[in-house]
N, CA, C and O atoms as a GROMACS GRO file, in nm:
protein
  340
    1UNK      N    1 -20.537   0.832  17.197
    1UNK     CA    2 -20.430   0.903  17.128
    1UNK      C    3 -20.312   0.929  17.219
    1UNK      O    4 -20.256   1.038  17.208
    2UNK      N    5 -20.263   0.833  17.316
    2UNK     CA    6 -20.133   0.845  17.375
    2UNK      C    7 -20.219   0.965  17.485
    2UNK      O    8 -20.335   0.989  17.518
    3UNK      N    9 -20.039   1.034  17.521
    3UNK     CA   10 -20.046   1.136  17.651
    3UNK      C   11 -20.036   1.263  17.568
    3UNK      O   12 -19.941   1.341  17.577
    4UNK      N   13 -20.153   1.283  17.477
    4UNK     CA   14 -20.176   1.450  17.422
    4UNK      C   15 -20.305   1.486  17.493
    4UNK      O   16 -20.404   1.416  17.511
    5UNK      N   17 -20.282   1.605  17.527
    5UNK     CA   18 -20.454   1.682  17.606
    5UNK      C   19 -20.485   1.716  17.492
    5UNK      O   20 -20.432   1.734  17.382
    6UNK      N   21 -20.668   1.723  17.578
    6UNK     CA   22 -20.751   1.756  17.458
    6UNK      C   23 -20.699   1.853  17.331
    6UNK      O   24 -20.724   1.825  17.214
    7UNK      N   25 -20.646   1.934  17.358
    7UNK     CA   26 -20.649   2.037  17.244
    7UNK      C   27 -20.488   1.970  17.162
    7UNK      O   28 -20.467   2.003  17.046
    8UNK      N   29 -20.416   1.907  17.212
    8UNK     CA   30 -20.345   1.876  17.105
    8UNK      C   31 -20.419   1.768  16.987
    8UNK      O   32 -20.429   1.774  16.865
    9UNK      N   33 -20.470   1.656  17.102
    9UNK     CA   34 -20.576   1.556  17.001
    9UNK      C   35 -20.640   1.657  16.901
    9UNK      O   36 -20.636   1.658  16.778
   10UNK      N   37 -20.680   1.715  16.962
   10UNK     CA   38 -20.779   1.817  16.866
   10UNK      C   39 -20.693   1.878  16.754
   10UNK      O   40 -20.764   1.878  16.654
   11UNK      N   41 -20.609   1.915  16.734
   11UNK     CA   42 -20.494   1.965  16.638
   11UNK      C   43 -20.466   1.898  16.538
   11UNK      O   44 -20.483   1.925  16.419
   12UNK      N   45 -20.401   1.763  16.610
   12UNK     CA   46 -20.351   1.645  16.547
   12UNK      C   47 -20.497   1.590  16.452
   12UNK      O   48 -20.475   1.534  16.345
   13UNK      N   49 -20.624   1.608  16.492
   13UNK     CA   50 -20.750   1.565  16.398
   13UNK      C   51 -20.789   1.647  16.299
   13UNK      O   52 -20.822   1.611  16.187
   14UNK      N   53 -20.785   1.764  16.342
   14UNK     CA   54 -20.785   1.877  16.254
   14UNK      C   55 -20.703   1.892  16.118
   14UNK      O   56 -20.748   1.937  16.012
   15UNK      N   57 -20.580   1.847  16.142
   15UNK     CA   58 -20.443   1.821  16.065
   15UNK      C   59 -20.467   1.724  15.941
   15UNK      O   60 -20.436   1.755  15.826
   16UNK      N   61 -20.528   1.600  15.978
   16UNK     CA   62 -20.546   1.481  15.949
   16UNK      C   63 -20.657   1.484  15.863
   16UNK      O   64 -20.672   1.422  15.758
   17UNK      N   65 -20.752   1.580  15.930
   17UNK     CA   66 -20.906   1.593  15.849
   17UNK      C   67 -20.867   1.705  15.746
   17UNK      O   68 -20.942   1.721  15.650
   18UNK      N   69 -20.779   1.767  15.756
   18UNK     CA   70 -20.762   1.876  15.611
   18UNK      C   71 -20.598   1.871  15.531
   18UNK      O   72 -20.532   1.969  15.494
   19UNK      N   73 -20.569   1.756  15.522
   19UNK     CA   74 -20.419   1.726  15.514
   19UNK      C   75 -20.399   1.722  15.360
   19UNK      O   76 -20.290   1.721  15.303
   20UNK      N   77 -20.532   1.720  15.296
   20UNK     CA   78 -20.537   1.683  15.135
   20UNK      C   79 -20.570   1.874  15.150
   20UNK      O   80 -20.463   1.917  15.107
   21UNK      N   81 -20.613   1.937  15.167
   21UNK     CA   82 -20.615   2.071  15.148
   21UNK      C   83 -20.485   2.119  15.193
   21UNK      O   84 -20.410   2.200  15.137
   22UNK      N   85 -20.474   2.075  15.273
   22UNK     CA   86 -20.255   2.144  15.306
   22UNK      C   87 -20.211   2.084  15.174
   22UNK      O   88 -20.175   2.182  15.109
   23UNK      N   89 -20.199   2.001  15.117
   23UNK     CA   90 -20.129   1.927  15.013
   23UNK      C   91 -20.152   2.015  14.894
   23UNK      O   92 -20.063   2.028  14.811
   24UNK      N   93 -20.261   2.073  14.882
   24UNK     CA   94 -20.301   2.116  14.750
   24UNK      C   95 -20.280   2.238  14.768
   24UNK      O   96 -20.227   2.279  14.665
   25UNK      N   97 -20.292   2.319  14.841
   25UNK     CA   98 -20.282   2.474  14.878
   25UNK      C   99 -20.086   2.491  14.892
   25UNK      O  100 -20.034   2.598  14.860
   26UNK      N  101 -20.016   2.394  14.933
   26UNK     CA  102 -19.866   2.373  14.899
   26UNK      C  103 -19.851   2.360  14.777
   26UNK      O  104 -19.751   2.417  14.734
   27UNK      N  105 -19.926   2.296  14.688
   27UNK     CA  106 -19.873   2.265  14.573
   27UNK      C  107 -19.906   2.407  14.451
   27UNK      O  108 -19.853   2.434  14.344
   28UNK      N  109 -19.983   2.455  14.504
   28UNK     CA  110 -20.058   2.600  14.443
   28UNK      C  111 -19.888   2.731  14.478
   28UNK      O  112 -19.836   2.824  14.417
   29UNK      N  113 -19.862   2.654  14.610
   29UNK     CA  114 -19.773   2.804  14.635
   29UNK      C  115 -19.621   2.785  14.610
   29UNK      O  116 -19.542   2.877  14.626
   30UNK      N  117 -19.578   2.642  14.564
   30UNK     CA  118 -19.475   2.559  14.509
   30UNK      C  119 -19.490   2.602  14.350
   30UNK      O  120 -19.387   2.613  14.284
   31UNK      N  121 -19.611   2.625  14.293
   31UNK     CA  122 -19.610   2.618  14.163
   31UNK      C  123 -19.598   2.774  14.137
   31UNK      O  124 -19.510   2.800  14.055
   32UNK      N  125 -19.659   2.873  14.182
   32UNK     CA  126 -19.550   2.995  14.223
   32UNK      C  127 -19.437   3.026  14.223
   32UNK      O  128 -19.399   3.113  14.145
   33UNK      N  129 -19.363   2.973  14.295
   33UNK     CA  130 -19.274   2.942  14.308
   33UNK      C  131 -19.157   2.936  14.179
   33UNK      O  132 -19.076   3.024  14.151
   34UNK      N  133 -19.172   2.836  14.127
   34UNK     CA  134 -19.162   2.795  14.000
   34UNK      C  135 -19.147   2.882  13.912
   34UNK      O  136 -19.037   2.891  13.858
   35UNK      N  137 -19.252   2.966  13.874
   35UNK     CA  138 -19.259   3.047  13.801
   35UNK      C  139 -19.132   3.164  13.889
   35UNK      O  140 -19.087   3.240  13.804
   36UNK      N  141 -19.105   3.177  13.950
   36UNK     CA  142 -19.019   3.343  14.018
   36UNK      C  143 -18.890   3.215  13.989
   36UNK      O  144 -18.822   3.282  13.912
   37UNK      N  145 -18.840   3.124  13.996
   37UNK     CA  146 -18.698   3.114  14.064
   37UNK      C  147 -18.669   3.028  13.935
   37UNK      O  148 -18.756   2.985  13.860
   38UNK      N  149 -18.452   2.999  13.909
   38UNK     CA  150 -18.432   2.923  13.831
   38UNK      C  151 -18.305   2.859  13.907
   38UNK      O  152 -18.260   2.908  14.010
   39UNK      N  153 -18.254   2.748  13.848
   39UNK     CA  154 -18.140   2.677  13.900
   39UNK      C  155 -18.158   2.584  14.009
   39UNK      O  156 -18.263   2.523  14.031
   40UNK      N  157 -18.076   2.579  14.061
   40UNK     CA  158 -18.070   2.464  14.177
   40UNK      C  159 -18.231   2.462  14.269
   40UNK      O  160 -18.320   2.378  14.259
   41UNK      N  161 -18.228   2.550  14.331
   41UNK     CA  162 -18.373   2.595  14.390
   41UNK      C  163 -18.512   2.554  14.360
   41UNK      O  164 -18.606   2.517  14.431
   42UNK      N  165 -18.491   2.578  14.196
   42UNK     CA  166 -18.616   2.539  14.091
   42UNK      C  167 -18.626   2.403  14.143
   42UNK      O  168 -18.716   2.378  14.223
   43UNK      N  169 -18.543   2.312  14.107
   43UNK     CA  170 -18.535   2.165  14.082
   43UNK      C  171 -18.565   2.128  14.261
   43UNK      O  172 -18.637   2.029  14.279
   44UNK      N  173 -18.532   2.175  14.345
   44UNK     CA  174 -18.582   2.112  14.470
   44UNK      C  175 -18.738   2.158  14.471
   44UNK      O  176 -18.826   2.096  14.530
   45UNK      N  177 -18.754   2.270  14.400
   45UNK     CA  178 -18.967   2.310  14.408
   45UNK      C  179 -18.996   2.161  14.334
   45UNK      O  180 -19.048   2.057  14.376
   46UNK      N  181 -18.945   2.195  14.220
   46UNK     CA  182 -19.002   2.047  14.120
   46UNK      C  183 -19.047   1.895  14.202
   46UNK      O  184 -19.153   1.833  14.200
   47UNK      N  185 -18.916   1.868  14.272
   47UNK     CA  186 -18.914   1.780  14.392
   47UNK      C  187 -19.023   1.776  14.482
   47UNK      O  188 -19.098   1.680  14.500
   48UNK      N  189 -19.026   1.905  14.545
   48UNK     CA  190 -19.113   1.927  14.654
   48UNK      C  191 -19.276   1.917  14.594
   48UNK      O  192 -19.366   1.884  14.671
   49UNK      N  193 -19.296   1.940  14.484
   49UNK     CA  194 -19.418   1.986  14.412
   49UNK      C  195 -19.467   1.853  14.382
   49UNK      O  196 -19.584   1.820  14.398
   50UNK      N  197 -19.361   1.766  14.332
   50UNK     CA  198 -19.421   1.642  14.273
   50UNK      C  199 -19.426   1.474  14.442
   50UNK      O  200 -19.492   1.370  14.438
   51UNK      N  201 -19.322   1.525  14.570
   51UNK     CA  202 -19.449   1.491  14.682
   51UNK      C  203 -19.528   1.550  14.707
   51UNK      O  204 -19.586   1.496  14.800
   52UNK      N  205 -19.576   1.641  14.679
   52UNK     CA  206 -19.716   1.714  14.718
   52UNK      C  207 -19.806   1.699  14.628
   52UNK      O  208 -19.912   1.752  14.659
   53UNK      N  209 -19.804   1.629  14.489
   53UNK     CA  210 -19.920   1.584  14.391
   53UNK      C  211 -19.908   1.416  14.460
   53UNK      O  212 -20.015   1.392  14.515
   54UNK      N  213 -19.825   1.316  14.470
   54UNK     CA  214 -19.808   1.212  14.510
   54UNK      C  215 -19.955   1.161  14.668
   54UNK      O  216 -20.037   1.072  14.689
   55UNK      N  217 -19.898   1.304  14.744
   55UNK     CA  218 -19.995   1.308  14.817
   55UNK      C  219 -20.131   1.330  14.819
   55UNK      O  220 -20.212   1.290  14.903
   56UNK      N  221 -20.153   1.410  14.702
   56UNK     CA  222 -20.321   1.450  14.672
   56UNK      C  223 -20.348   1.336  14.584
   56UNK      O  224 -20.471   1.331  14.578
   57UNK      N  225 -20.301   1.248  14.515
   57UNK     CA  226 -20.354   1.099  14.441
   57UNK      C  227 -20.346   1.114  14.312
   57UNK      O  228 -20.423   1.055  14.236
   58UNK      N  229 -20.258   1.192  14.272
   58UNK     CA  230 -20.210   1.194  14.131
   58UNK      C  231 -20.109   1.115  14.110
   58UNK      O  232 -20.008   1.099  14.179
   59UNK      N  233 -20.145   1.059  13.996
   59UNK     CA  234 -20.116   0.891  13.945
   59UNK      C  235 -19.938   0.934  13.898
   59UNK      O  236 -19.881   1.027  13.842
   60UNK      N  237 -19.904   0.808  13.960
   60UNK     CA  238 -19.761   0.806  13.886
   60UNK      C  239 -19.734   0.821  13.777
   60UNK      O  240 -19.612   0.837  13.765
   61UNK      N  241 -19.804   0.826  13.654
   61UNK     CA  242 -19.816   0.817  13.516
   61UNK      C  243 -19.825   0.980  13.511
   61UNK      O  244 -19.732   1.030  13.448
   62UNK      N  245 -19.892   1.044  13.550
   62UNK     CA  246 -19.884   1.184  13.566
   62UNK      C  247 -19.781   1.241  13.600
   62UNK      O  248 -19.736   1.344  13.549
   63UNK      N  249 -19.732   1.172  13.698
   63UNK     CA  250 -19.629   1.235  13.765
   63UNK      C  251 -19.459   1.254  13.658
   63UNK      O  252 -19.367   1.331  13.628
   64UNK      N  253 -19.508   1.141  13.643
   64UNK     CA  254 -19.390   1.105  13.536
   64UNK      C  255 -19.398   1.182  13.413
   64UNK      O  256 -19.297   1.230  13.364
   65UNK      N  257 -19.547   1.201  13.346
   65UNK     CA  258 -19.526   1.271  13.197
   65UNK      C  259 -19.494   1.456  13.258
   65UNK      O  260 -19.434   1.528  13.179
   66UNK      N  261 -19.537   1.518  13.394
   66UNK     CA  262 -19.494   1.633  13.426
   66UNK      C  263 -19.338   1.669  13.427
   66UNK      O  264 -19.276   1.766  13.384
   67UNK      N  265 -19.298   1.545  13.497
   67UNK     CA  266 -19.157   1.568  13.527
   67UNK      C  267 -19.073   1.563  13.402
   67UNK      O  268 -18.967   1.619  13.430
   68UNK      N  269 -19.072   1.518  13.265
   68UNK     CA  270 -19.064   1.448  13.135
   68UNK      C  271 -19.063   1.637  13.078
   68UNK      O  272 -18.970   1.710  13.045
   69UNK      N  273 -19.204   1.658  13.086
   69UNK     CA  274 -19.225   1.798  13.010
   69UNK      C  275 -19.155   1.935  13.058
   69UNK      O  276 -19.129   2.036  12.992
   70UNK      N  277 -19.132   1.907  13.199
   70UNK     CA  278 -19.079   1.995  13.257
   70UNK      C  279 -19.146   2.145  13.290
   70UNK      O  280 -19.071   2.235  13.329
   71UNK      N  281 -19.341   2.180  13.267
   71UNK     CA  282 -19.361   2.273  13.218
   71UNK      C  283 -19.507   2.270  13.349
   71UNK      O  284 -19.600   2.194  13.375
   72UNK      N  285 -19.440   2.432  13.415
   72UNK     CA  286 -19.526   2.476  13.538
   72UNK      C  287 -19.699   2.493  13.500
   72UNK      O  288 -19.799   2.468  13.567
   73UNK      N  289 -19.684   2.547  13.362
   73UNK     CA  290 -19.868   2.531  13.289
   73UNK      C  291 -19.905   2.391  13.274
   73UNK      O  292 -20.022   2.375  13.238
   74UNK      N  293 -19.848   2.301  13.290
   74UNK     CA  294 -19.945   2.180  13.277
   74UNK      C  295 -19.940   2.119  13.455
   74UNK      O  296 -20.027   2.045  13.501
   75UNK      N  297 -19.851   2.156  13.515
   75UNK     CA  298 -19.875   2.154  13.658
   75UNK      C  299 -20.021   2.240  13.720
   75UNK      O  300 -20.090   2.224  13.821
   76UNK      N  301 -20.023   2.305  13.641
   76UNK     CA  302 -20.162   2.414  13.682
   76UNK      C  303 -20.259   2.336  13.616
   76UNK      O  304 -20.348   2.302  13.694
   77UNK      N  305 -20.277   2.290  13.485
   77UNK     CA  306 -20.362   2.220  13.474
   77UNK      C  307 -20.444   2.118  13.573
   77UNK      O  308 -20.560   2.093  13.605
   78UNK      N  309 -20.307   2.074  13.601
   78UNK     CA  310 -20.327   1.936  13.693
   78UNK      C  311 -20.420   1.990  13.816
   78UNK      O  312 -20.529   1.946  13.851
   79UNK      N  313 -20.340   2.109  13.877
   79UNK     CA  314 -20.384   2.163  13.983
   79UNK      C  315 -20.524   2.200  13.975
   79UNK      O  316 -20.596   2.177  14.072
   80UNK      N  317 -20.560   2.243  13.895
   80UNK     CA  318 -20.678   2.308  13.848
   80UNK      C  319 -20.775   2.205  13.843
   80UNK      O  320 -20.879   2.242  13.898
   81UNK      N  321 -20.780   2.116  13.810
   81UNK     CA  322 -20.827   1.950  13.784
   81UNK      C  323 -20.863   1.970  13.923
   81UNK      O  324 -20.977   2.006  13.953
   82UNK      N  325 -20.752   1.944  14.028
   82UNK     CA  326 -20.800   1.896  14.182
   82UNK      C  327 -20.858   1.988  14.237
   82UNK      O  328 -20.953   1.949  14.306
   83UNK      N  329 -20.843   2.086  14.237
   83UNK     CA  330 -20.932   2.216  14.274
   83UNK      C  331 -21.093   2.202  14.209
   83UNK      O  332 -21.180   2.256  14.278
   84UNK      N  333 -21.129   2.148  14.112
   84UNK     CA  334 -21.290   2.114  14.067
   84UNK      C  335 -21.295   1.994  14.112
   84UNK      O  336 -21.389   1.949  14.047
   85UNK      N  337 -21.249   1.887  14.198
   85UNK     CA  338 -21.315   1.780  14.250
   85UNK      C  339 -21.406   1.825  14.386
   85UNK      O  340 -21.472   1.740  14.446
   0.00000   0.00000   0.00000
């Protein structure tokens, strides 16, 4: 792993081994989010929310009918879905 000491390697694996739980635990506090804010702001969560489903392996087809509906309860659905795998 290049010129990192042990404990950065160790970080950088750590990172890597729980990177789908950072993804999903972002997308939980993005969808929050959502719900408190409106306007310009909103639409960059929306953004931010839909790379952070991209990343957990939710299908473009999903991605697309969320963004279409525009509606933070079927984002929870979704969420809710990956949270019981």
């Amino acid at each position: 792993m290049g010129d990192f000491t042990k404990y950065q390697q160790k970080v950088i694996k750590n990172y890597y081994d729980n990177r789908e739980n950072i993804a999903l635990q972002r997308a939980q506090e993005i969808l929050t989010e959502l719900y408190l804010t409106d306007g310009k702001k909103r639409e960059k969560l929306w953004v931010s929310l839909f790379e952070n489903l991209k990343k957990l392996g939710v299908g473009q087809e999903t991605i697309a009918h969320l963004q279409k509906k525009n509606d933070p309860q079927l984002v929870a659905g979704v969420i809710q879905e990956l949270l019981g795998k």
